[in-house]
C-alpha positions as CSV (number, residue, x, y, z in Angstrom):
1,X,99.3,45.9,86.1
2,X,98.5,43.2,88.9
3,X,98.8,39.6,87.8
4,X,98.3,36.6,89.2
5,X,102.1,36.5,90.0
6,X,101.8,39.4,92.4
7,X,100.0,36.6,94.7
8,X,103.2,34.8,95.2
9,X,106.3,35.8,97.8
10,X,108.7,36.5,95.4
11,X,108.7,40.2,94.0
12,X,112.2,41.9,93.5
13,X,111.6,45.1,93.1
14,X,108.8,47.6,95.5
15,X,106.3,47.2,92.0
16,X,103.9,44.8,90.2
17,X,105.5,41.6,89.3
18,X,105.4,42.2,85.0
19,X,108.1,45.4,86.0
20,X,111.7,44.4,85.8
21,X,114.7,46.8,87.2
22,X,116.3,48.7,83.9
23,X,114.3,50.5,81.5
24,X,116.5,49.0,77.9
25,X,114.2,47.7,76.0
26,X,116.5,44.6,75.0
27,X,116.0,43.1,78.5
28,X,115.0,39.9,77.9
29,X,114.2,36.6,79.8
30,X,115.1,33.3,77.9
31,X,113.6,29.8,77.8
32,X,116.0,27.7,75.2
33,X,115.0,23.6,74.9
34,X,116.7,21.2,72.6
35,X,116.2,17.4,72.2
36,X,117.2,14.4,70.0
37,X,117.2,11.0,69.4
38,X,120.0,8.9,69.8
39,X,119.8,8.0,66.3
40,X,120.8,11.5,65.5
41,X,117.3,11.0,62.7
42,X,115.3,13.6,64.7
43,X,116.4,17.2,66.6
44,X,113.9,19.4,67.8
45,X,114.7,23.2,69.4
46,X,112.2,25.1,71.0
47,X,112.1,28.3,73.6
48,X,110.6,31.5,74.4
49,X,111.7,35.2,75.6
50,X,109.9,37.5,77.2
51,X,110.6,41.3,76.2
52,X,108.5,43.4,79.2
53,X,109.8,46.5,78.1
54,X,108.6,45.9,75.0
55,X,105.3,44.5,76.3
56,X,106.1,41.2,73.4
57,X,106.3,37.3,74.0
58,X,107.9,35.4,71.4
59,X,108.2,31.9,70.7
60,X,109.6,29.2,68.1
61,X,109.9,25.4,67.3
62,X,112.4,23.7,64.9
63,X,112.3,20.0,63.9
64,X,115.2,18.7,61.7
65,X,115.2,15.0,60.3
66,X,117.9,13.1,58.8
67,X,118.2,13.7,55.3
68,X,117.5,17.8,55.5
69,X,113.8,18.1,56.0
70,X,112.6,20.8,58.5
71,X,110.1,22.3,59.6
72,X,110.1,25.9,61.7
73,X,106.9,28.1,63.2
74,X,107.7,31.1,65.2
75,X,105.1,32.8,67.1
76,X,105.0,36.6,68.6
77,X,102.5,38.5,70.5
78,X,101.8,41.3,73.3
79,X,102.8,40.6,76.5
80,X,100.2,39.6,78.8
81,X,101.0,37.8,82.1
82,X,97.1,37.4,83.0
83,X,96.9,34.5,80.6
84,X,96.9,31.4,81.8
85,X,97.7,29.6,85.6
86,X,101.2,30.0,87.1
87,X,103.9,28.1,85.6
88,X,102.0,28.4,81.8
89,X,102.9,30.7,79.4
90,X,101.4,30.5,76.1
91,X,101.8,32.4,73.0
92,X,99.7,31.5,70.4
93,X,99.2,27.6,69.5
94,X,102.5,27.9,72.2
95,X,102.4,26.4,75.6
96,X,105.1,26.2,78.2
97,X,104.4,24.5,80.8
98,X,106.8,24.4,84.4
99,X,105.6,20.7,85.7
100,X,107.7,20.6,88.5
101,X,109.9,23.2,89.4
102,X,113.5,23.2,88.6
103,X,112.9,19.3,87.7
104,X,110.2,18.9,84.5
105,X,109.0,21.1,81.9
106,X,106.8,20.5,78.8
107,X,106.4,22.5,75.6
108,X,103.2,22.1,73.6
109,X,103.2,23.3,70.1
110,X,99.2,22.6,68.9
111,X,98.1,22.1,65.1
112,X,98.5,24.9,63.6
113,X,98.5,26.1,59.7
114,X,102.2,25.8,59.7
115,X,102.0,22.0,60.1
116,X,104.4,21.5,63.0
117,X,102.7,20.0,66.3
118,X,104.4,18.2,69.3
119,X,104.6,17.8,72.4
120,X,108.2,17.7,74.4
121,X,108.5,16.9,78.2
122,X,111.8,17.4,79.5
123,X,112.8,16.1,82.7
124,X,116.4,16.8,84.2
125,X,119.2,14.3,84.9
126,X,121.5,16.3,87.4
127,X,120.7,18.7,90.2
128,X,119.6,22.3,89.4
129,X,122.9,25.1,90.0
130,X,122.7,29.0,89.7
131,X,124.7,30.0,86.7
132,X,127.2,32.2,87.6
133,X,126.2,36.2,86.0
134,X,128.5,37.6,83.4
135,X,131.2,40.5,84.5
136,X,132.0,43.0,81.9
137,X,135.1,45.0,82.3
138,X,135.3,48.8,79.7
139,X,139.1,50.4,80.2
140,X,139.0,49.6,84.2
141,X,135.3,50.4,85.0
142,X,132.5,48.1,84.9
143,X,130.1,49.5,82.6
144,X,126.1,50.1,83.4
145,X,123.6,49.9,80.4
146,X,124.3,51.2,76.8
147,X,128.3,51.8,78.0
148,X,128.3,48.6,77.3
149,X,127.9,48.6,73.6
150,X,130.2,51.5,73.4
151,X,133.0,49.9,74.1
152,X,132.4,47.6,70.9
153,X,131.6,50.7,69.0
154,X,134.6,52.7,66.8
155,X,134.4,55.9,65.4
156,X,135.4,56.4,61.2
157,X,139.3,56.2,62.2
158,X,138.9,52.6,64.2
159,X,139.4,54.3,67.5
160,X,136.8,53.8,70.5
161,X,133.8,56.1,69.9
162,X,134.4,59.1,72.7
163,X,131.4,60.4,74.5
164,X,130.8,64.6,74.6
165,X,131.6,65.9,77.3
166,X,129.1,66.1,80.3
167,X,127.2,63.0,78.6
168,X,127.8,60.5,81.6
169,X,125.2,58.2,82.8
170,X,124.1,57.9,86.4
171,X,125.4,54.5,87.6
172,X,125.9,53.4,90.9
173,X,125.6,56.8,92.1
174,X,128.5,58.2,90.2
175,X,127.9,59.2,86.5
176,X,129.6,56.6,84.4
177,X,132.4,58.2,82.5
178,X,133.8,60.3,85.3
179,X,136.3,58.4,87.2
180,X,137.2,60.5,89.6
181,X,133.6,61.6,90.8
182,X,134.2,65.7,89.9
183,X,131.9,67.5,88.7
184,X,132.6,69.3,84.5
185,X,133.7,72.4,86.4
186,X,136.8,70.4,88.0
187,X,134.8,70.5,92.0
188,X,134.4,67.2,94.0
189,X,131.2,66.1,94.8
């Protein structure tokens, strides 16, 4: 679907903009805020994530005061990048707002019937960095997808679940699980 985003220079893949590159549903983009007072009497948390393969925005707000009271509202609905200008993304009585990029940022919450409102603007105190991407590592090979999660898993006896034979995933152009790029029948490719 085009969106307003496919105006801008900065597509990654040869598709519209609300496409990202892997199919997993748990693909997720993260917006996580936190704030308090120096007094330690007030904390709030607040953030967003954005599920495309799911086609679902989510988003929350927690306020914790001195002395245990708190107050939470989540929000969640379909995806739909048409809403609202660039920088904005709003879910419900939701707003996030990019003020100046990779500087400000403000989170809205409006009244709502859960009776937490505010308003948060965060500005940043240090220069921006790129954070450096995690590297997993499965018995020598660098895992692509739901390998990953198979290495955590155990069959009944506590060894590392085994995959059937032939089940190999395509993955950099070799099917993950065949180290030695043959083919079942013992060829080379």
């Amino acid at each position: 679907m085009l969106t307003p985003h496919d105006e801008m220079l900065a597509h990654q893949l040869p598709t519209t903009f609300d496409h990202v590159s892997q199919s997993d549903l748990r693909w997720v983009e993260r917006i996580v805020m936190y704030g308090f007072d120096k007094s330690g009497d007030v904390n709030v948390m607040t953030g967003m994530a954005r599920y495309p393969n799911r086609n679902v925005t989510d988003a929350y707000a927690m306020v914790t005061k001195r002395g245990g009271e708190t107050k939470v509202v989540r929000m969640s609905t379909e995806l739909n990048p048409e809403s609202g200008a660039l920088g904005v993304y709003e879910v419900g009585p939701y707003t996030y707002r990019i003020e100046e990029p990779l500087r400000r940022v403000r989170s809205t919450i409006a009244p709502n019937e859960q009776g937490l409102s505010l308003d948060l603007s965060l500005s940043g105190r240090f220069e921006t960095y790129e954070q450096t991407p995690a590297f997993h590592r499965s018995r020598g090979r660098v895992p692509c997808g739901r390998d990953r999660e198979r290495g955590r898993q155990r069959d009944r006896g506590g060894q590392p679940a085994r995959r059937a034979a032939g089940a190999g995933r395509r993955c950099g152009g070799r099917r993950a699980g065949n180290r030695r790029g043959y083919d079942r029948s013992g060829r080379g490719r």
